[in-house]
N, C-alpha and C positions, 0 to 999 in steps of 0.2 A: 792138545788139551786147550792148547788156547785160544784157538779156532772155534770151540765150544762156549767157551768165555765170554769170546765177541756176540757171539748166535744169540746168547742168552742176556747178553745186555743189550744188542739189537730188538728181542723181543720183546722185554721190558718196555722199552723206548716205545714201540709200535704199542704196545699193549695200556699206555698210559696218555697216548695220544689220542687214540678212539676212545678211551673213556673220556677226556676231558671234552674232544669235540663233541661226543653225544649230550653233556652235561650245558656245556654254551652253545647247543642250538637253537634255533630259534622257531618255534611255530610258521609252518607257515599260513599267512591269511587268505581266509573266502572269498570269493569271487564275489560275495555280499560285503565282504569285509573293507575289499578295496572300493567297489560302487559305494559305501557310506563316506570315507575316508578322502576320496574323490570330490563326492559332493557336498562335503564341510568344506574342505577346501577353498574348492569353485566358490561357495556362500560365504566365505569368510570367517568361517567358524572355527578355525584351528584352534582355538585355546587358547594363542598367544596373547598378550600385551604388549602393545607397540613402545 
């Protein structure tokens, strides 16, 4: 019985762990997305203030 115990807190664990990574994944970006992101870069366009 306790061996079922474990299983089932074992599951839990696993079962709240792929929910949360599906929840903090992240997109991933275009092959358009990286070429613009690139070329602001390169141009100096980051957004930043020095």
């Amino acid at each position: 019985m306790l061996a079922y115990g474990c299983i089932a807190v074992l599951f839990l664990f696993v079962a709240s762990q792929a929910v949360l990574y599906w929840v903090r994944r992240k997109a991933t970006p275009s092959p358009a997305d990286i070429d613009a992101r690139l070329v602001s870069i390169v141009n100096g366009e980051s957004g930043r203030t020095p």
